[in-house]
C-alpha positions in Angstrom: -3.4 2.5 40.9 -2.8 1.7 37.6 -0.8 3.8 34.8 -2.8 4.6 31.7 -1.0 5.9 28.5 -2.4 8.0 26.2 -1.3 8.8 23.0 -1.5 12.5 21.8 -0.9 12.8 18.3 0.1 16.5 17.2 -3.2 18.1 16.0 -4.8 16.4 19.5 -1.9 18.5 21.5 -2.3 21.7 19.2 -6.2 21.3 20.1 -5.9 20.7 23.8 -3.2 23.8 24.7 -5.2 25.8 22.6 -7.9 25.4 25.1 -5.8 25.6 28.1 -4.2 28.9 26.5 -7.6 30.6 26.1 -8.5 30.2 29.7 -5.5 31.9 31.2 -4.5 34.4 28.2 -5.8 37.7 27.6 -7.8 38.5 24.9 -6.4 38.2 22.0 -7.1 39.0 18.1 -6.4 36.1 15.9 -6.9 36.3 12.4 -9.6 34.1 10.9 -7.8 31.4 8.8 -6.1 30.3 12.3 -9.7 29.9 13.6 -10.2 27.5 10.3 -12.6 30.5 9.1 -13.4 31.5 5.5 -12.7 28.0 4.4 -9.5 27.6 5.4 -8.3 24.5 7.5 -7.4 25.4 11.3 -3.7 24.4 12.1 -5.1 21.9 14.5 -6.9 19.9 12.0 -4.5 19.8 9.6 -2.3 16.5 9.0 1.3 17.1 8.6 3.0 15.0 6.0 6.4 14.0 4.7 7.5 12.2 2.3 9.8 8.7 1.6 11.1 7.9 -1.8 8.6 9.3 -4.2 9.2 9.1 -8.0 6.5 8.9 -10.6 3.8 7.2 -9.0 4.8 8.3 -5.4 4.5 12.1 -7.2 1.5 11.6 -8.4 -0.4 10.2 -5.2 1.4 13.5 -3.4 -0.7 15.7 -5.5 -3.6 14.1 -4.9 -2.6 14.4 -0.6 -2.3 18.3 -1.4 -5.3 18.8 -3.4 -6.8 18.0 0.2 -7.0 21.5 2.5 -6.4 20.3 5.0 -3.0 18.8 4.2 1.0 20.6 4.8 3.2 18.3 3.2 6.7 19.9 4.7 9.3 17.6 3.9 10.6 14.3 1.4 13.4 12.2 2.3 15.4 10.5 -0.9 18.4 8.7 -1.4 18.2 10.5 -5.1 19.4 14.1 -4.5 17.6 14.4 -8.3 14.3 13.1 -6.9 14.4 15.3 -3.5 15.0 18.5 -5.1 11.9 17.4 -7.8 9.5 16.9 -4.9 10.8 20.2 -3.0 10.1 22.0 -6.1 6.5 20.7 -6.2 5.7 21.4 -2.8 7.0 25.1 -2.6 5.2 25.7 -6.2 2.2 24.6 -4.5 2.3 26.6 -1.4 4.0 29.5 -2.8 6.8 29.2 -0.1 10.5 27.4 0.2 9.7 25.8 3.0 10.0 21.8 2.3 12.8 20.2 3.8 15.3 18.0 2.2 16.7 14.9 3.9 19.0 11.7 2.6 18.1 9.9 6.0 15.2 8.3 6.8 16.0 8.7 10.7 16.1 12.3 9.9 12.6 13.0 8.8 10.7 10.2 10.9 12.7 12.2 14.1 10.4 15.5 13.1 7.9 15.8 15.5 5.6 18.1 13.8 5.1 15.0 11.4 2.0 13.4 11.7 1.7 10.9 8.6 4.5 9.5 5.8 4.0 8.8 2.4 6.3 6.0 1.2 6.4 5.1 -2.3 10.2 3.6 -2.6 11.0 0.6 -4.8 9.8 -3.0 -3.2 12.1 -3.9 -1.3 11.9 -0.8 0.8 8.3 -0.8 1.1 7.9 -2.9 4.6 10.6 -2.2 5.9 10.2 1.7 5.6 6.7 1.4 7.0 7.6 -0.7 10.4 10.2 2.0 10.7 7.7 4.8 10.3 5.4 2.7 12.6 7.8 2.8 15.6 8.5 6.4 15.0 4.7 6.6 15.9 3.8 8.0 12.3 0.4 7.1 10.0 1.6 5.6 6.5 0.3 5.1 3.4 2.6 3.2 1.4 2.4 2.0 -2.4 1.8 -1.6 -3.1 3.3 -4.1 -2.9 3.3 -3.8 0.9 5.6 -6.5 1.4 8.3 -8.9 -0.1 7.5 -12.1 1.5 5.3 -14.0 3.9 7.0 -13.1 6.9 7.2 -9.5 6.0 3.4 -9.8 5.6 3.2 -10.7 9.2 5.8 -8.6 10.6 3.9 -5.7 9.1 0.9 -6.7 10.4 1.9 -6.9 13.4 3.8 -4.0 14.1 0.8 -1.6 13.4 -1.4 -3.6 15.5 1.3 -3.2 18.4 1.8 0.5 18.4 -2.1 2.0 17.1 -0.7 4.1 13.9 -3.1 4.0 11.0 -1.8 2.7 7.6 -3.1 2.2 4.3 -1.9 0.1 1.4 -1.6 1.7 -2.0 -4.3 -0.8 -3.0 -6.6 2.1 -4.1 -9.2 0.1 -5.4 -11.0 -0.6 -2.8 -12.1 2.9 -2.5 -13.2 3.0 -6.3 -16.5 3.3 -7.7 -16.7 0.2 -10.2 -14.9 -2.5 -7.5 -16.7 -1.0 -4.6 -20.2 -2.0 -6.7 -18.5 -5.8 -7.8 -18.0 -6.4 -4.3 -21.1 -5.2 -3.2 -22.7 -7.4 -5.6 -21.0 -10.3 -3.7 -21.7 -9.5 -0.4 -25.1 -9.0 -1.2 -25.9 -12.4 -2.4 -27.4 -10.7 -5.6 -24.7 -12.8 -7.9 -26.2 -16.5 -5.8 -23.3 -18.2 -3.6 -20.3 -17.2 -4.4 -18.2 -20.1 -5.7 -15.3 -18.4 -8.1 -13.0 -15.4 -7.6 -10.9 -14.7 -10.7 -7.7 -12.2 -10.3 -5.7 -10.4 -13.4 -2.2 -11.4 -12.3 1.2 -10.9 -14.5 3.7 -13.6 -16.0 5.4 -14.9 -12.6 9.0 -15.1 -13.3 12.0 -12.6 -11.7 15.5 -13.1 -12.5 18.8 -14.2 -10.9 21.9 -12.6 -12.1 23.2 -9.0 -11.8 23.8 -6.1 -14.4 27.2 -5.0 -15.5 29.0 -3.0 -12.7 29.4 0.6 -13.2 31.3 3.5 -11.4 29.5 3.9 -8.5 27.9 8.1 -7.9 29.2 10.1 -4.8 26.7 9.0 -1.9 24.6 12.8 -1.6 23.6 11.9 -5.6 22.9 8.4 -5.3 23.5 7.1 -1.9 23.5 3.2 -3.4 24.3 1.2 0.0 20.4 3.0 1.0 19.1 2.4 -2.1 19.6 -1.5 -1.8 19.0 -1.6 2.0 17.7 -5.0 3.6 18.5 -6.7 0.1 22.1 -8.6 -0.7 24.8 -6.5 -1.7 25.0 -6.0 -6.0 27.4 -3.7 -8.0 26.2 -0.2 -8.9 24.3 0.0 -12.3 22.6 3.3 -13.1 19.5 0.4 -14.8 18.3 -0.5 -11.6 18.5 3.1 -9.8 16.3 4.3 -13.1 13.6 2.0 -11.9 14.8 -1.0 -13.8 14.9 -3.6 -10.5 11.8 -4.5 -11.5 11.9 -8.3 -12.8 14.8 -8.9 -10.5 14.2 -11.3 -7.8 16.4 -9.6 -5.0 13.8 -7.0 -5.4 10.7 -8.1 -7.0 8.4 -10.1 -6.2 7.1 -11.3 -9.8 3.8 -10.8 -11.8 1.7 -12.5 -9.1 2.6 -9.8 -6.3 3.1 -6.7 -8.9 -0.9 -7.1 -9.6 -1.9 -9.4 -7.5 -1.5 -7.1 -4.6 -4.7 -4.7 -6.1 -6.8 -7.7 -7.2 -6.6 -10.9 -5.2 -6.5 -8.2 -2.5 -9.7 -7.9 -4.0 -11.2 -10.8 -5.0 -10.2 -11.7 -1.0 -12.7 -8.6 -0.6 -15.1 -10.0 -2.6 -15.4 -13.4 -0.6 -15.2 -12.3 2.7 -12.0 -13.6 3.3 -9.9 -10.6 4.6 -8.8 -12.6 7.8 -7.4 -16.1 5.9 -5.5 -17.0 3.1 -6.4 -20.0 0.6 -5.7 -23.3 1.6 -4.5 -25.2 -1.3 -2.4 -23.6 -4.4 -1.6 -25.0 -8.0 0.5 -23.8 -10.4 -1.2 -23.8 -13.8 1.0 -22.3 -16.6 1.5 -18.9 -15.5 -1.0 -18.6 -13.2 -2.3 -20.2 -10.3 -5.3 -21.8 -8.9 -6.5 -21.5 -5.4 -9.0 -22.9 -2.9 -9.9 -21.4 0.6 -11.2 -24.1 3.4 -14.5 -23.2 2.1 -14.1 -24.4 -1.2 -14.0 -21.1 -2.9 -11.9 -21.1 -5.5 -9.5 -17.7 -6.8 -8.0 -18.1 -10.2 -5.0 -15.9 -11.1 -4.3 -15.9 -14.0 -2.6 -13.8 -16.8 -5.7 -14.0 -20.4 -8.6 -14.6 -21.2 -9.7 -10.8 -19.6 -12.7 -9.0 -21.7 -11.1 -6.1 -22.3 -12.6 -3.8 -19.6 -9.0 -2.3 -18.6 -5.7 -3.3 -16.2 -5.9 -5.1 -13.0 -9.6 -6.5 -14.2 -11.2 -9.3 -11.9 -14.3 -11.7 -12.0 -16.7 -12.3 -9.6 -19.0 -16.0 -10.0 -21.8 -16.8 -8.3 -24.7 -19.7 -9.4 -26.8 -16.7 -10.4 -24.6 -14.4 -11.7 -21.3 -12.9 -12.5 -19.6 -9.5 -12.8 -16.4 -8.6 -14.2 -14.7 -5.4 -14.2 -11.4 -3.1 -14.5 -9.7 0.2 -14.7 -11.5 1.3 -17.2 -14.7 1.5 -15.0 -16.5 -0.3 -17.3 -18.1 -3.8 -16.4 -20.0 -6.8 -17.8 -22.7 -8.1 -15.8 -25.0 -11.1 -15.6 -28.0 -10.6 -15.3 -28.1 -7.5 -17.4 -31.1 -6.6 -14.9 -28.5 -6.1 -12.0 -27.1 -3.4 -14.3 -30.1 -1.1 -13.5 -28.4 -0.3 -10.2 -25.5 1.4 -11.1 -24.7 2.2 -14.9 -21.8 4.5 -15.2 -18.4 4.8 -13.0 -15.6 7.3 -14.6 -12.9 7.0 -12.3 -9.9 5.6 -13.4 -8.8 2.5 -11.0 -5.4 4.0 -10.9 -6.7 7.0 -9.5 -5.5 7.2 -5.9 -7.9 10.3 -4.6 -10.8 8.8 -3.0 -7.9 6.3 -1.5 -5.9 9.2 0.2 -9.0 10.3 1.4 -10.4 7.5 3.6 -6.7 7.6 4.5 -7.0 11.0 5.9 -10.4 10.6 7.2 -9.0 7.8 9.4 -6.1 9.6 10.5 -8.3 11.8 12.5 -10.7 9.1 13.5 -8.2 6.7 14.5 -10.8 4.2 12.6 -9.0 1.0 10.6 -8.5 2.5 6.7 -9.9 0.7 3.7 -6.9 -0.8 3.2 -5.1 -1.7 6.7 -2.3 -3.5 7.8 -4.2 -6.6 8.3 -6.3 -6.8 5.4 -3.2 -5.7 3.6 -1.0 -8.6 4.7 -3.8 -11.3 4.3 -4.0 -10.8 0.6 0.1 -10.2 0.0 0.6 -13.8 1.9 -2.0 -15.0 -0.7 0.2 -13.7 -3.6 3.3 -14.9 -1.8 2.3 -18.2 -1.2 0.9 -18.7 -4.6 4.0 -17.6 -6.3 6.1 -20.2 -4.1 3.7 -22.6 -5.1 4.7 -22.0 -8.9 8.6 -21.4 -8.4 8.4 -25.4 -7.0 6.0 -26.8 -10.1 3.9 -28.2 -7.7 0.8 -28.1 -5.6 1.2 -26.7 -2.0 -1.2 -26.9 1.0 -1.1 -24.2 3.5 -2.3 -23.5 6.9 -3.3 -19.5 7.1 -4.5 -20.2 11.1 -0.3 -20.8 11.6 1.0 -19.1 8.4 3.5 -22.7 7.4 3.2 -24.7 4.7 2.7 -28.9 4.2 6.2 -28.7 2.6 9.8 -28.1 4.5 11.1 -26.4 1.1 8.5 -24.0 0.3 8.4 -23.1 4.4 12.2 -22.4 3.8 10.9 -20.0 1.2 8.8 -17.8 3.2 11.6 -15.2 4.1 14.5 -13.9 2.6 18.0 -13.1 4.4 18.4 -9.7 5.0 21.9 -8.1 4.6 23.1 -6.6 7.9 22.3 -4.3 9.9 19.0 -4.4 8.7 15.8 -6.3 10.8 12.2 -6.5 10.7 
């Protein structure tokens, strides 16, 4: 006889002994809002979240979890003792209680098995490495972009979530927005002809190489700095990089390609179908980069020539039409008949609500989110690969099917060491 395991996550348990109770118990009186009466969410349905390194935009996605009834976010984790007591404050202001916990570990708060989901919103570097962490723990995540820090990262990530079932959506909340939602539809539809051009708003590539001036380095419960740099290579304290200035460092940046690329060739990858592949061929063309998949489809990222319709903008071309939209919700559109459709979209594309919630709804359906771990990785390899392709100055053909390159040196380039003890 075989052995079957079944995993129970905590609201599943909560559910099932409730049931088991109610046979053998008494009879007992319980007051309505544990029943999920008079509107408010039964115990059983309601996700339990903590919290990972959350500073501005991690804060600001937070609110938008507990705007959602039926959400308890009960504890953040930090390595900023500034940062943790912040996010405690917002919590217990919002449920009127004292109640969030405060932890410097990350072991700590992924050991809590009340905990159903993590947020993780830490700098870059952390961002894969926290999730495949969480993932083992057996938690849902839905961690900020970028998702990962290099191609095998991409995979690793990927991976891991497909190996142990937990849910997890990228920060790549445009895919659950309105204006992009309609672009791609347009797409898929076949209303813009064949498909033949992707265009995707990327950033000027380049990170830099040296270090900032060493400073006295902060007792470890204010600033616990040997956490704060984790899998990347040991560098002096400066208070810069701590104060969200890593950015445009390569030890922990991956560039203008990967800091937008990660929303829109993740969606221009959308648009053509290609959520399971990666282009075939990339080019480096100034400061941006020009792609083809095996198809022939062709993605341009690139940094101008945008119409003005907000950040993160891209451009879908087909040989009967175009669209071309951005953050702004506006769009341009050609034929101005397939405007008649849809006229007016007033959510901002940084606007993570609608996100969180197909992020929530999944949690409890155990359904793939908009933004999974596979679609997730597919489009971060394409930013990866692109951005190796215009560190070497020169065209690079790639095989997606085996993840490797036609070059030895820019195969070399597809991971990064990692600084002991740290593995993914």
């Amino acid at each position: 006889m075989s052995e079957t395991t079944v995993r129970l996550n905590r609201r599943q348990m909560l559910a099932t002994t409730g049931k088991a109770s109610a046979v053998l118990a008494l009879p007992t009186l319980l007051p309505a809002a544990s029943l999920g009466r008079d509107g408010v969410v039964a115990p059983s349905e309601r996700i339990v979240l903590g919290g990972i390194g959350l500073g501005g935009r991690g804060t600001g996605v937070l609110r938008s979890f507990m705007n959602n009834p039926d959400v308890q976010f009960v504890a953040i984790c930090d390595i900023r003792r500034q940062r943790r007591e912040a996010v405690k404050n917002l919590a217990d202001n919002h449920y009127g209680n004292e109640d969030c916990a405060t932890y410097r570990d990350m072991d700590e708060i992924l050991a809590r098995p009340d905990i159903d989901s993590v947020l993780i919103a830490t700098g870059d570097r952390w961002h894969a490495m926290a999730s495949i962490i969480a993932a083992k723990a057996g938690k849902d995540v839905f961690c900020e972009k970028p998702c990962s820090m290099t191609i095998s990262e991409s995979q690793a990530l990927a991976d891991t979530f497909r190996r142990y079932g937990v849910i997890y959506q990228a920060g790549t909340q445009r895919r659950s927005i309105g204006n992009f939602q309609f672009a791609a539809d347009l797409a898929h539809s076949g209303r813009l002809g064949k498909l033949h051009t992707v265009h995707a708003n990327t950033l000027n590539p380049p990170t830099r190489h040296d270090w900032l001036p060493a400073q006295p380095e902060p007792p470890k419960e204010e600033v616990d700095w040997d956490a704060w740099l984790g899998p990347c290579p040991w560098r002096p304290y400066n208070a810069r990089y701590v104060a969200g200035g890593w950015r445009g460092f390569f030890d922990f940046h991956g560039g203008g390609i990967l800091e937008w690329g990660s929303h829109t060739v993740d969606l221009c990858q959308w648009a053509g179908q290609k959520d399971d592949t990666a282009p075939v061929e990339y080019t480096p063309e100034g400061s941006g980069v020009i792609c083809h998949y095996a198809d022939g489809l062709k993605l341009v990222m690139r940094d101008s020539g945008w119409m003005g319709l907000g950040t993160c903008s891209v451009r879908y071309e087909g040989d009967e039409g175009w669209i071309e939209t951005g953050d702004s919700g506006r769009f341009a559109i050609y034929p101005e008949t397939l405007r008649t459709e849809r006229t007016v979209f007033t959510m901002a594309g940084t606007d993570p609500s609608t996100h969180v919630r197909n992020f929530l709804d999944c949690v409890k359906t155990r359904k793939p989110a908009n933004s999974n771990s596979d679609v997730a990785a597919q489009s971060h390899i394409a930013c990866h690969a692109a951005y190796i392709a215009w560190q070497l100055g020169r065209t690079l053909k790639y095989d997606p099917t085996i993840d490797a390159f036609e070059d030895e040196e820019a195969n070399r380039m597809r991971s990064r060491a990692m600084r002991e003890p740290y593995r993914v």
